[in-house]
PALUM-121032 format. One record per residue: x, y, z of N, C-alpha, C in turn; residue in one letter. Coordinates in steps of 0.02 Angstrom, whole numbers, padded with zeros to 5 digits, always signed. Example, Ala and Ser with C-alpha at 12.3 -4.5 7.8 and 13.67 -1.06 7.14 Angstrom:
+00660-00284+00390+00615-00225+00390+00660-00165+00390A;+00642-00112+00354+00684-00053+00357+00645+00002+00394S;
//
This chain:
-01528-08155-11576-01550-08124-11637-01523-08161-11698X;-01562-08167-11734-01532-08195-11792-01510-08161-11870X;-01475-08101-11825-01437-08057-11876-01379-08045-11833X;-01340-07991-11860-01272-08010-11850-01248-08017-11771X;-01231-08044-11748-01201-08064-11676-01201-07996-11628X;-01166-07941-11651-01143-07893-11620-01209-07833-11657X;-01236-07821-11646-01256-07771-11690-01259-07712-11670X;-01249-07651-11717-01254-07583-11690-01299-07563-11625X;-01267-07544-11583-01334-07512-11533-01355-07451-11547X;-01420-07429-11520-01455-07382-11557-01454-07306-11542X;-01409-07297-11449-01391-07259-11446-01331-07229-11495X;-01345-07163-11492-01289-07117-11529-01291-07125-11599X;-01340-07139-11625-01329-07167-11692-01386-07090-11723X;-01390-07108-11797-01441-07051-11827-01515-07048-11803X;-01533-07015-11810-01607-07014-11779-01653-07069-11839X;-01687-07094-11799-01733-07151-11831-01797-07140-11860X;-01830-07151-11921-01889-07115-11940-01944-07144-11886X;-01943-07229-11882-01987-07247-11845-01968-07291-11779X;-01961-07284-11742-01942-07318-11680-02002-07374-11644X;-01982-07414-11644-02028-07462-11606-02034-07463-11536X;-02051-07474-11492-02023-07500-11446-02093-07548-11389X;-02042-07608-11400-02072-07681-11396-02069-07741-11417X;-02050-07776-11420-02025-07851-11460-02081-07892-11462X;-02151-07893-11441-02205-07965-11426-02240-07938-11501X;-02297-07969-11487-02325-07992-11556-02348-07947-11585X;-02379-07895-11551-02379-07822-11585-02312-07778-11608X;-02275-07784-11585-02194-07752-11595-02185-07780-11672X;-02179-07863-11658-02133-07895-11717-02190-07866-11783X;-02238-07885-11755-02299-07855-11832-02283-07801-11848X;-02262-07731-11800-02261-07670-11843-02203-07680-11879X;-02132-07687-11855-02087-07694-11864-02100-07738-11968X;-02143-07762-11950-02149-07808-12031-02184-07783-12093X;-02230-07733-12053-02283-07684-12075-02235-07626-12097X;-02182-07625-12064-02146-07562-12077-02100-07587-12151X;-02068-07653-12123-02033-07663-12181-02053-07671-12255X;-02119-07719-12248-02161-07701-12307-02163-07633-12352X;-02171-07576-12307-02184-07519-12309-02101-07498-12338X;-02066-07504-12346-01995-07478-12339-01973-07421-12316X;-02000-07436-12226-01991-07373-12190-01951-07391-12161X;-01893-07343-12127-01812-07357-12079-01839-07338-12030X;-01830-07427-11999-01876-07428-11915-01826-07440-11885X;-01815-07424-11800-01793-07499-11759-01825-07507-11713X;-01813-07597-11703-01855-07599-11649-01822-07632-11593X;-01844-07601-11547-01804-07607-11483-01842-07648-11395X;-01814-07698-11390-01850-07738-11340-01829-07742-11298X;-01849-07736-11215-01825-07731-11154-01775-07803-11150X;-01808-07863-11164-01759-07943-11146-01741-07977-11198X;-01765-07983-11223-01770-08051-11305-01845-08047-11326X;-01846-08040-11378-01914-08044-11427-01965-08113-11390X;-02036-08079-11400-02073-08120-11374-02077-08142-11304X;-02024-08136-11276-02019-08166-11211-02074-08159-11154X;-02102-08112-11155-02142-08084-11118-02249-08127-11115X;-02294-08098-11123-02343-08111-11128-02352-08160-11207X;-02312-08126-11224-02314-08172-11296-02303-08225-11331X;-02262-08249-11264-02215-08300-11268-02250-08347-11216X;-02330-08357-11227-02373-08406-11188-02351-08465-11217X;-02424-08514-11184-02444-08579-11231-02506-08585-11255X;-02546-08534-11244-02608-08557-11262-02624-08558-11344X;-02602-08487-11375-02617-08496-11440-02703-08491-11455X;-02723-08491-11416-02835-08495-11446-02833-08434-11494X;-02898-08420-11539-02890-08352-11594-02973-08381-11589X;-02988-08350-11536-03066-08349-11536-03096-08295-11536X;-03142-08316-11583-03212-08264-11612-03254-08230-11547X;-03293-08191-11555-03318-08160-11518-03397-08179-11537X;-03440-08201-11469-03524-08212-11495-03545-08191-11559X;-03563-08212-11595-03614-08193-11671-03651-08156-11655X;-03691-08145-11592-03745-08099-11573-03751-08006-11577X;-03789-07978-11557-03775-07890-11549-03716-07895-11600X;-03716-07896-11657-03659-07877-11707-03627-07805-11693X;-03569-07771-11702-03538-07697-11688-03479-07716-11748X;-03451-07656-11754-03395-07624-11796-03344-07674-11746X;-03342-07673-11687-03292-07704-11653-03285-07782-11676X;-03358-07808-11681-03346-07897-11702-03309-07900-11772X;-03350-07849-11799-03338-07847-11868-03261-07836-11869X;-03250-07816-11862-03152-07792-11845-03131-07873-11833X;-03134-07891-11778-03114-07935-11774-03115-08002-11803X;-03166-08006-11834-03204-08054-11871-03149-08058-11950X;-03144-07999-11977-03098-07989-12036-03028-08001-12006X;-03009-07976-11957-02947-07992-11940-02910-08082-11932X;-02988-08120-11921-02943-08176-11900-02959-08201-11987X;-03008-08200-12004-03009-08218-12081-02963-08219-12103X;-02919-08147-12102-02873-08132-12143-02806-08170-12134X;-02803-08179-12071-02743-08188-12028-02716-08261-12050X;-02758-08292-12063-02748-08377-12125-02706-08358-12173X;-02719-08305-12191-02673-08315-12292-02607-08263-12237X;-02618-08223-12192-02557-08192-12193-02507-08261-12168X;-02521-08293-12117-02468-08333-12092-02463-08380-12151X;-02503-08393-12189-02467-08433-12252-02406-08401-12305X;-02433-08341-12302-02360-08301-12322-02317-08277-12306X;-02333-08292-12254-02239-08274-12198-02222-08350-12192X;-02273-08400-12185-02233-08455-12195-02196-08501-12251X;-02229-08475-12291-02191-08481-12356-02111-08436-12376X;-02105-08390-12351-02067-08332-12357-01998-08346-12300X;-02016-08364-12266-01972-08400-12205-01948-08476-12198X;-02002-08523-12232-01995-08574-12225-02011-08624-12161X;-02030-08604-12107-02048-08613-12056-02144-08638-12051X;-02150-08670-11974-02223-08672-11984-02245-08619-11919X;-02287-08598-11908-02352-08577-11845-02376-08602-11830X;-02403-08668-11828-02410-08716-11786-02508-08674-11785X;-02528-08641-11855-02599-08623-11868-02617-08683-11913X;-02707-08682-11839-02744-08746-11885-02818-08690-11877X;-02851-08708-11911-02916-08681-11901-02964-08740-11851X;-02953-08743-11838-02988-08822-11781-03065-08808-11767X;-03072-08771-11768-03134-08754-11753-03132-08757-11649X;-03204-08746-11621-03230-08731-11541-03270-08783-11532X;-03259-08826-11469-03332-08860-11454-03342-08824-11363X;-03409-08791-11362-03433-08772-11298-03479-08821-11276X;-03490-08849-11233-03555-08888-11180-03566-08857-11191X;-03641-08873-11167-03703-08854-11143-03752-08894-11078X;-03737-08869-11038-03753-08911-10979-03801-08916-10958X;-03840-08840-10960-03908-08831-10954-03971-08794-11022X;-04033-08818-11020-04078-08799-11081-04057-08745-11094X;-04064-08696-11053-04068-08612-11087-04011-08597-11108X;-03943-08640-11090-03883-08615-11123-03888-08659-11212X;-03928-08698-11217-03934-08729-11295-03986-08654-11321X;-04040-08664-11274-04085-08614-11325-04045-08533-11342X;-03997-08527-11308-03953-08464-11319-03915-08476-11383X;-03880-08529-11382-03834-08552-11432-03864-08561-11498X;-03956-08580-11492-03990-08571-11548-03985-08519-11587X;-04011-08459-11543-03998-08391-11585-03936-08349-11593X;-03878-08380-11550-03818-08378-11594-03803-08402-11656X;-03821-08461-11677-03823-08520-11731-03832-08460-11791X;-03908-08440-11789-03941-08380-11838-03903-08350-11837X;-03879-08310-11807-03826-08232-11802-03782-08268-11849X;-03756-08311-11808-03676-08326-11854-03695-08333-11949X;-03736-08353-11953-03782-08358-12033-03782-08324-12049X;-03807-08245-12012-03796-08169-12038-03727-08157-12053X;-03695-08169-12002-03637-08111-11986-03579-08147-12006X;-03561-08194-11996-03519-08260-12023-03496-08258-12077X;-03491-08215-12113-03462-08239-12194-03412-08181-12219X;-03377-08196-12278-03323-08138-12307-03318-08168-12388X;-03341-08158-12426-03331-08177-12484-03343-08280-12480X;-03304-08280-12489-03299-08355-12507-03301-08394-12435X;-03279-08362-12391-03268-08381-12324-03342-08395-12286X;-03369-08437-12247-03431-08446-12212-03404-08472-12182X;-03428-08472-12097-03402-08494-12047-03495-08513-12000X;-03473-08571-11962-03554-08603-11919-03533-08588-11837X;-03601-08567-11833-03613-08593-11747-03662-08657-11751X;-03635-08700-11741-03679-08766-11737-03707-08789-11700X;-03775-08813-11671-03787-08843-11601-03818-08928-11613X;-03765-08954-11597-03772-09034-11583-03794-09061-11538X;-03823-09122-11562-03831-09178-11481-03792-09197-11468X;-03730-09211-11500-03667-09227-11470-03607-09199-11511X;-03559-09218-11478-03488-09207-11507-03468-09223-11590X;-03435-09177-11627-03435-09198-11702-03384-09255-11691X;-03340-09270-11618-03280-09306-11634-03280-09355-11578X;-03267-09404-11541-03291-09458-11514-03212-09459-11473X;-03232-09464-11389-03194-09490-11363-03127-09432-11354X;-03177-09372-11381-03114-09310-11342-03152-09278-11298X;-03221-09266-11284-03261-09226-11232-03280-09274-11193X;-03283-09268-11127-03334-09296-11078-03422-09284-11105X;-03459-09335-11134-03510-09329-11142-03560-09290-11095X;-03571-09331-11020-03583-09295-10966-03588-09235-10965X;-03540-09201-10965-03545-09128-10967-03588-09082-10990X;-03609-09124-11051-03662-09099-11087-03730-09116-11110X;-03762-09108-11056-03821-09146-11035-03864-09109-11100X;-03843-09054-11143-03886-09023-11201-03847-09014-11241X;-03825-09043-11256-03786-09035-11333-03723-08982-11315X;-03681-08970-11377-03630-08953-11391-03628-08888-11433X;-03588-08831-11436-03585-08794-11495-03533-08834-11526X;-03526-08818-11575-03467-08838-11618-03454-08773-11667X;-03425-08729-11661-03394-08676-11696-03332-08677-11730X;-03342-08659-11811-03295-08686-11861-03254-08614-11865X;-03253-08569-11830-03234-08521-11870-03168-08512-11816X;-03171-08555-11762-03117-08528-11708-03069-08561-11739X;-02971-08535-11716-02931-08564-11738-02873-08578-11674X;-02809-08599-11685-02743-08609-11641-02675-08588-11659X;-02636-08562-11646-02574-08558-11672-02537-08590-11596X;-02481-08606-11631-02410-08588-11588-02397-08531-11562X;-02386-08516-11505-02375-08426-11507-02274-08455-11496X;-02249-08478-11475-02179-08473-11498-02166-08488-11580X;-02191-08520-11592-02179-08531-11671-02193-08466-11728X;-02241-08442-11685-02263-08394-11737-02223-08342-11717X;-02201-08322-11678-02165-08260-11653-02098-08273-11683X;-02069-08357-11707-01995-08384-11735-02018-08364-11803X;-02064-08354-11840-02089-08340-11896-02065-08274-11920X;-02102-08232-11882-02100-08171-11874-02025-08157-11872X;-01983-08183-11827-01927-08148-11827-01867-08167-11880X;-01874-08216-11904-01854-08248-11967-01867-08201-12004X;-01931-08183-12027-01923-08152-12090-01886-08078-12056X;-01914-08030-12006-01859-07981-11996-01791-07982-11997X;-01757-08056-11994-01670-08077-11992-01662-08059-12053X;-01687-08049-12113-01678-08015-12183-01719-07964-12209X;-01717-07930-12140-01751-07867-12167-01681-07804-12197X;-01724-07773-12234-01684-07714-12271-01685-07644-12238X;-01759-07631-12186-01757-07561-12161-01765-07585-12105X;-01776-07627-12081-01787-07629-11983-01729-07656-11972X;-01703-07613-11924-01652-07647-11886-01689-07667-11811X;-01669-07739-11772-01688-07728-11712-01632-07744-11682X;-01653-07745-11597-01602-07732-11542-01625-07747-11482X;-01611-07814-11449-01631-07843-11372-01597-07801-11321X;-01613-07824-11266-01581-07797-11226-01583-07713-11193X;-01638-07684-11224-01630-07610-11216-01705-07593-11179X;-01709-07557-11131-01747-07540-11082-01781-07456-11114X;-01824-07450-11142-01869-07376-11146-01893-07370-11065X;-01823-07330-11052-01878-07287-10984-01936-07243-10988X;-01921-07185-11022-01948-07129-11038-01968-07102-11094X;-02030-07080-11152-02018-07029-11198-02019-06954-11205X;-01991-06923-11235-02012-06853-11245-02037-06844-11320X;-02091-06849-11350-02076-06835-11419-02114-06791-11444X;-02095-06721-11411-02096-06683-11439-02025-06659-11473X;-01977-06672-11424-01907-06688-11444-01887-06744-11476X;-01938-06785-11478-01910-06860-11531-01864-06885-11499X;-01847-06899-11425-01802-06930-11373-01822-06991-11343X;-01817-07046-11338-01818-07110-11288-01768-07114-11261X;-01789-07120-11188-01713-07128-11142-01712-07193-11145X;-01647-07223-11148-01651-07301-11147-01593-07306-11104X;-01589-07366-11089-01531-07419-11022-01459-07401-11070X;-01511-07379-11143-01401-07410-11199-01412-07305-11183X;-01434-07259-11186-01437-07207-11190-01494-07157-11219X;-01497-07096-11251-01551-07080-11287-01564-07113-11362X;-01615-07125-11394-01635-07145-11465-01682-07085-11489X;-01646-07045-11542-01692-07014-11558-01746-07030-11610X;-01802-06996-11643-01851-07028-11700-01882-06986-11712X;-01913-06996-11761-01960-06960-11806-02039-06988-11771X;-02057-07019-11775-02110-07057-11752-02112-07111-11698X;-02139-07140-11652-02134-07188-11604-02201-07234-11600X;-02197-07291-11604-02251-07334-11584-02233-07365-11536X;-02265-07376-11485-02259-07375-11407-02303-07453-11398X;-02270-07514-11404-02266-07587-11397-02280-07631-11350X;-02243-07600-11296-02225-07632-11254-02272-07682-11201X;-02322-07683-11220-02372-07707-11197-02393-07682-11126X;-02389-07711-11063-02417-07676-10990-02396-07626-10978X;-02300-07620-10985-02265-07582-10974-02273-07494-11004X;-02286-07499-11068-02326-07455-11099-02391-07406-11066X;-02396-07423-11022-02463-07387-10974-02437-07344-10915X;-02378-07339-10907-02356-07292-10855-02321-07236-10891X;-02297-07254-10941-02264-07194-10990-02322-07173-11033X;-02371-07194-11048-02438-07156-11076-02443-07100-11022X;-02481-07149-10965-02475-07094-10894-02459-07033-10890X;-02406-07033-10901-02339-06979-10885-02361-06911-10956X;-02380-06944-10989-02379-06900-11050-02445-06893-11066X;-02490-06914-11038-02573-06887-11018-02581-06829-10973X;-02607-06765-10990-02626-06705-10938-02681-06729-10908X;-02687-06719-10849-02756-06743-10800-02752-06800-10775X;-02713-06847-10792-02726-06916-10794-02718-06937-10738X;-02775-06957-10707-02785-06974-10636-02767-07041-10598X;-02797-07093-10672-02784-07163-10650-02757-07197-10717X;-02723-07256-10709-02696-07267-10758-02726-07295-10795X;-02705-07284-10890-02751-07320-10929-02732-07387-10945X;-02712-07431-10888-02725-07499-10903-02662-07523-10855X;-02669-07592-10841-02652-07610-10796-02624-07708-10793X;-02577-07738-10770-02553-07785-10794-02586-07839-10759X;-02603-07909-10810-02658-07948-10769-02626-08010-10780X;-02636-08063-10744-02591-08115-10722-02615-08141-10767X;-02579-08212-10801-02626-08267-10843-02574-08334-10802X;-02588-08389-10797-02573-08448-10800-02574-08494-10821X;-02535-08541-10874-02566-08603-10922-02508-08658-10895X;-02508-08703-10940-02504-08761-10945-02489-08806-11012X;-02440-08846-11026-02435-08882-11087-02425-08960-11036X;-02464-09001-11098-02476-09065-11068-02449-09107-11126X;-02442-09174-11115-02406-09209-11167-02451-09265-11176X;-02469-09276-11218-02542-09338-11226-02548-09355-11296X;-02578-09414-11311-02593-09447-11371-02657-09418-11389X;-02643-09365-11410-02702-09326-11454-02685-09296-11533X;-02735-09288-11560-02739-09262-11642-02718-09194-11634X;-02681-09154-11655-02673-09088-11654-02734-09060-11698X;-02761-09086-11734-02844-09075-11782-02903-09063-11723X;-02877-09093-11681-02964-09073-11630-02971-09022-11615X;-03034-08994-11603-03068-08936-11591-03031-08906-11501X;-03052-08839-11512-03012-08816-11450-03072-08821-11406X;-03073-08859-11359-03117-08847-11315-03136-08789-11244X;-03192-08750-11249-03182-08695-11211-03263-08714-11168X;-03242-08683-11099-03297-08703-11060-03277-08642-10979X;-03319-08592-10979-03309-08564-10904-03242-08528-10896X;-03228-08522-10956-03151-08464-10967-03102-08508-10970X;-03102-08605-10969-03053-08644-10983-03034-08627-11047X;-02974-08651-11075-02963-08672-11146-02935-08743-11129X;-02949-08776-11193-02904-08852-11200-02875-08840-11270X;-02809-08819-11265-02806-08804-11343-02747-08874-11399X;-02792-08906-11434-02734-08957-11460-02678-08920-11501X;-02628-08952-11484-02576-08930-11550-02540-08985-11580X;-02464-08979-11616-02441-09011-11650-02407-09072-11612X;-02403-09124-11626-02335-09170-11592-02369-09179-11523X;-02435-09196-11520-02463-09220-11448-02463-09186-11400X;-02463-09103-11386-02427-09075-11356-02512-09026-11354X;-02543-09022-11292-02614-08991-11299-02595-08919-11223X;-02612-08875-11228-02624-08810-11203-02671-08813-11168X;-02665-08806-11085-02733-08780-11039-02719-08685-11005X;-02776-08681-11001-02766-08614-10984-02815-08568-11012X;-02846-08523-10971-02795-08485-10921-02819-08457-10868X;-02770-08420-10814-02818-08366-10764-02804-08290-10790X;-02853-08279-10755-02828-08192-10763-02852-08161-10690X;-02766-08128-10668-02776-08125-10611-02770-08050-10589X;-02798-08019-10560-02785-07934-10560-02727-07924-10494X;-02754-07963-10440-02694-07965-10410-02645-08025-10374X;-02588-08006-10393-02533-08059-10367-02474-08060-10332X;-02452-08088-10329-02384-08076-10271-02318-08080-10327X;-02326-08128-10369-02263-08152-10396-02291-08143-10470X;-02269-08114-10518-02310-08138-10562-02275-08170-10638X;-02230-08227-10597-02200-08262-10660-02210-08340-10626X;-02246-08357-10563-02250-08409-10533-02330-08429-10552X;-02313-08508-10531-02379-08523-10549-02405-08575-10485X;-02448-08597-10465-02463-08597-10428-02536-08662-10397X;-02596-08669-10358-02633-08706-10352-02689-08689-10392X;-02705-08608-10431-02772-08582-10477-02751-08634-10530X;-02676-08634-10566-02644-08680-10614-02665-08762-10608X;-02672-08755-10556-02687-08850-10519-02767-08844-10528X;-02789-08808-10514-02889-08810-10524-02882-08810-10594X;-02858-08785-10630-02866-08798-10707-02863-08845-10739X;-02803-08870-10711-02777-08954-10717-02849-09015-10730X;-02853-08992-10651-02897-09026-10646-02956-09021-10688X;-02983-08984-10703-03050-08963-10721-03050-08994-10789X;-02988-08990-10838-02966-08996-10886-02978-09081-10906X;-02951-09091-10849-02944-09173-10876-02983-09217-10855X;-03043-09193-10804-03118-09184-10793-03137-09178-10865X;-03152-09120-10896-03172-09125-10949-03143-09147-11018X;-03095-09176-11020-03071-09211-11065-03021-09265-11053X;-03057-09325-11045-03039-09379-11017-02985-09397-11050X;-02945-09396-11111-02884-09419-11137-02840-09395-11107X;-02842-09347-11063-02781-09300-11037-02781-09322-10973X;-02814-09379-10941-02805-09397-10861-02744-09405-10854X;-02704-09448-10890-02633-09474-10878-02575-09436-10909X;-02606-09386-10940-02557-09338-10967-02503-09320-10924X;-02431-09322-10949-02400-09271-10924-02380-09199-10921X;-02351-09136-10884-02365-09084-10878-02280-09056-10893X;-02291-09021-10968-02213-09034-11001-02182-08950-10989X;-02256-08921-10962-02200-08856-10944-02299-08819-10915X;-02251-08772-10875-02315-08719-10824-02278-08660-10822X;-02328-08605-10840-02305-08550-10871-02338-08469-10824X;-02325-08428-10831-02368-08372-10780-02324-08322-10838X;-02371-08268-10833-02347-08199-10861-02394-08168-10877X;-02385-08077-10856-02431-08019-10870-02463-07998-10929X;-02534-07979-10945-02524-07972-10999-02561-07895-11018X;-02571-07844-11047-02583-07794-11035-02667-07777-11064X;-02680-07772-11002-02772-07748-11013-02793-07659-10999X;-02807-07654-11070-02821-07575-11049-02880-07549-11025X;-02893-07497-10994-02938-07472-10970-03019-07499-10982X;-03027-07489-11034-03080-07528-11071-03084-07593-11095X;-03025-07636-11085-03027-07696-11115-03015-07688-11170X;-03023-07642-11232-03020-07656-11317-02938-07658-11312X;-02941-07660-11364-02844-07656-11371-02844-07564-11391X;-02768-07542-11359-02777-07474-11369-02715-07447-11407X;-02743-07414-11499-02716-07402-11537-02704-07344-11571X;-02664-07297-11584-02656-07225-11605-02648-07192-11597X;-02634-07103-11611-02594-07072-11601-02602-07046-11541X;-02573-07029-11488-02591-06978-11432-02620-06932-11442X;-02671-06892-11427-02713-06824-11449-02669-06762-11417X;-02614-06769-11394-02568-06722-11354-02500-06719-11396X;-02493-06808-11426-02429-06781-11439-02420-06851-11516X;-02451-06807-11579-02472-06843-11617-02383-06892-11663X;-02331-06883-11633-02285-06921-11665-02278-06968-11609X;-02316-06981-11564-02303-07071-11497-02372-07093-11536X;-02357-07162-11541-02425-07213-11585-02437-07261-11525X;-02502-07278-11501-02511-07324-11440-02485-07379-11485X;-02478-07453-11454-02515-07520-11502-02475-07548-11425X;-02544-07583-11402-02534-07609-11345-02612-07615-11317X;-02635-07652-11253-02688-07669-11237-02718-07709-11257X;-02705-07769-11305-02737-07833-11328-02767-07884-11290X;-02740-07885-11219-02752-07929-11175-02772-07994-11202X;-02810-08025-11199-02825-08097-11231-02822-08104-11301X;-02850-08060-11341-02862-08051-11427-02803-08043-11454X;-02751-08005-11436-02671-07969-11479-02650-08025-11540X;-02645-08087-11524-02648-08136-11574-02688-08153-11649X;-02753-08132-11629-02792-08131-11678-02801-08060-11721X;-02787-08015-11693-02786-07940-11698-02720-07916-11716X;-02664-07934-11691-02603-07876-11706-02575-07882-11756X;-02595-07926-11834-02579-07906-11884-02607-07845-11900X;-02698-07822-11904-02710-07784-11928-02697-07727-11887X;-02688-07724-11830-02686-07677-11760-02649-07633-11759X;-02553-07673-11803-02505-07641-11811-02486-07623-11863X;-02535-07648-11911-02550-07595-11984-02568-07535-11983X;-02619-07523-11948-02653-07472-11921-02609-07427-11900X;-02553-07456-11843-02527-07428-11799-02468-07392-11842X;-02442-07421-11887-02370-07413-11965-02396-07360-12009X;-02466-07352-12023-02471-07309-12061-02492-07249-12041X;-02517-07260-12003-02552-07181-11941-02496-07128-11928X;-02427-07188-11913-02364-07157-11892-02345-07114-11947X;-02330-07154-12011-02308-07131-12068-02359-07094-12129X;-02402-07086-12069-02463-07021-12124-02484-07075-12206X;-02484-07155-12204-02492-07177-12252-02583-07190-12236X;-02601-07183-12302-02685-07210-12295-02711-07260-12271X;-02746-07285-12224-02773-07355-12184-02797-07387-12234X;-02802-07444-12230-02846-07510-12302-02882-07506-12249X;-02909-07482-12169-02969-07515-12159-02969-07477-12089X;-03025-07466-12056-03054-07421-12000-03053-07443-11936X;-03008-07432-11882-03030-07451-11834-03079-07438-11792X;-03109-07478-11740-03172-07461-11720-03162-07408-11662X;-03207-07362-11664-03176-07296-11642-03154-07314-11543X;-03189-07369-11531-03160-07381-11448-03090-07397-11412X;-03073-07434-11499-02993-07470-11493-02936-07373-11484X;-02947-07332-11492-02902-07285-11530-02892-07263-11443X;-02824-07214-11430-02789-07207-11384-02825-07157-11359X;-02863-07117-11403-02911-07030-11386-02961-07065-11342X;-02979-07146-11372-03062-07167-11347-03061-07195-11267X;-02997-07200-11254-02974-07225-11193-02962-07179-11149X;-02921-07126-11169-02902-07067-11141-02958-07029-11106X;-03017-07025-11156-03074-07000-11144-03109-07037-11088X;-03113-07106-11098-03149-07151-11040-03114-07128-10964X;-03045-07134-10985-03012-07121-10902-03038-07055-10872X;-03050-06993-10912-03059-06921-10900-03152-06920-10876X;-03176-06982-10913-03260-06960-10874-03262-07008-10808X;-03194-07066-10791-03203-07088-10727-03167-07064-10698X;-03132-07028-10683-03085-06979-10620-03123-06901-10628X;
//
């Protein structure tokens, strides 16, 4: 931690207005959302901040099809817009970088009907694509905007080239994040502490250091978070969400950290800073081990440097595995319990939480603290809309 060495533990102490509990990228955001707010939070993390799902390599902050537009794209669509000027002001404020480029997407196209699809994506994105000053393309090329990073081959019909996708660091950005909390004024946080249990109707978290009491709770923790929902769901038959494997890869190669992220068949190729490019990922529902990585990791490899010939000779500077939490429905799942309106979900991001959990855990900060939303979530993301889904399948 990069506040004081020893710091208060949270048992036995006064009761807390807002309690976190979770350290990954949704945690550190409320926790920032709170401080903004000058609300007396703490936040409390099972190992070390980030460590967990959050603490990948991939970094992708990809858009969702231009097509069938919904409140959901639209959500997301503002969220990553936005998410440019926020990390410019935490990086200014900290001094640090995020390792955010806007790089833009290049997809093959291998066969006709996947170009003539990408056509009337192209249109959509024309519609739907814009925010004030901001316009973003789905492009369809005969070839590559950039020479000698795609296997031509591959794309026996042209290319998308999508400007609107972006990359971060996800360790960098999470060092961001916690920087600026090292001078925070109302959040205190605290590693090392295990949320077994809540009660809050009593405003109680049992923890490994003892009880924490609170006024409010936002419930973080990402996968882990789905068995203590459970518990505090009447009826609840099956659980609302469940932990799913991912596996990546960092490679070390003479590449531009400026090139486009290449995505193809659920690959990513994601460039970053200092020659240092991101493959990945799987998503695995079931596993044996799930911090190991393995031969699915080696098909990627491969596939990877198949499709992007600069990376044949690459070396492989670290291989990574960890859970990441997919809820019932896939949306990310946000808000108050309909049973027990002082526990706040913010958890279920599964692939998106990056591009999403600035605004996710805004949402999630003010709901807690009865403050007015700047903006609507889409009614599928909310903890009632999930709750409900589990109750019409059991």
């Amino acid at each position: 931690m990069e506040r004081a060495d020893n710091p208060p533990r949270p048992a036995g102490q006064s009761p807390v207005d807002l309690l976190i509990v979770g350290g990954g990228i949704m945690g550190l955001w409320a926790a920032v959302h709170a401080e903004r707010l000058g609300i007396p939070a703490l936040l409390v993390e099972a190992g070390r901040f980030g460590q967990g799902a959050s603490g990948g390599l991939l970094g992708a902050l990809m858009p969702h099809m231009p097509d069938k537009w919904s409140d959901k794209k639209q959500f997301q669509f503002d969220a990553l817009v936005a998410l440019e000027e926020e990390i410019a002001v935490m990086e200014a404020e900290t001094g640090l970088s995020a390792g955010y480029r806007r790089a833009g997407r290049l997809i093959p196209l291998p066969k006709p009907h996947l170009r003539q699809i990408a056509l009337g994506h192209s249109q959509d994105a024309e519609v739907h694509w814009h925010h004030g000053e901001h316009r973003f393309h789905w492009h369809v090329l005969d070839k590559a905007p950039v020479e000698g990073w795609i296997e031509p081959s591959l794309a026996e019909n042209g290319f998308v080239h999508d400007t609107l996708a972006a990359r971060v660091a996800p360790r960098a950005f999470l060092q961001v994040l916690r920087r600026f909390l090292a001078a925070a004024r109302h959040v205190r946080l605290c590693e090392g502490v295990t949320v077994e249990s809540i009660d809050p109707e009593r405003g109680i978290a049992r923890s490994s250091d003892g009880d924490i009491r609170f006024g409010r709770c936002i419930l973080s923790a990402g996968y882990r978070s789905f068995p203590i929902l459970d518990e505090l769901t009447e009826g609840c038959k099956a659980s609302l969400g469940q932990p799913v494997k991912g596996q990546a890869a960092m490679l070390k190669a003479d590449v531009d950290g400026d090139m486009p992220v290449i995505f193809r068949d659920g690959l990513y190729i994601v460039p970053h800073e200092n020659g240092l490019v991101a493959v990945g990922s799987t998503s695995e529902n079931r596993f044996d081990d799930p911090l190991s990585t393995d031969g699915q990791l080696d098909d990627l490899l491969n596939a990877a440097r198949a499709m992007a010939p600069m990376l044949a000779g690459a070396d492989v500077v670290e291989r990574w595995a960890g859970l990441r939490p997919k809820a019932v429905d896939r949306d990310p799942m946000v808000g108050a319990h309909p049973d027990h309106p002082s526990l706040i979900a913010l958890t279920g991001g599964f692939k998106v939480s990056f591009g999403l959990a600035h605004r996710l855990a805004e949402a999630a900060v003010r709901e807690a603290v009865g403050a007015p939303g700047r903006f609507n979530l889409p009614p599928s993301f909310t903890l009632a809309s999930h709750i409900s889904a589990i109750s019409h399948k059991t």
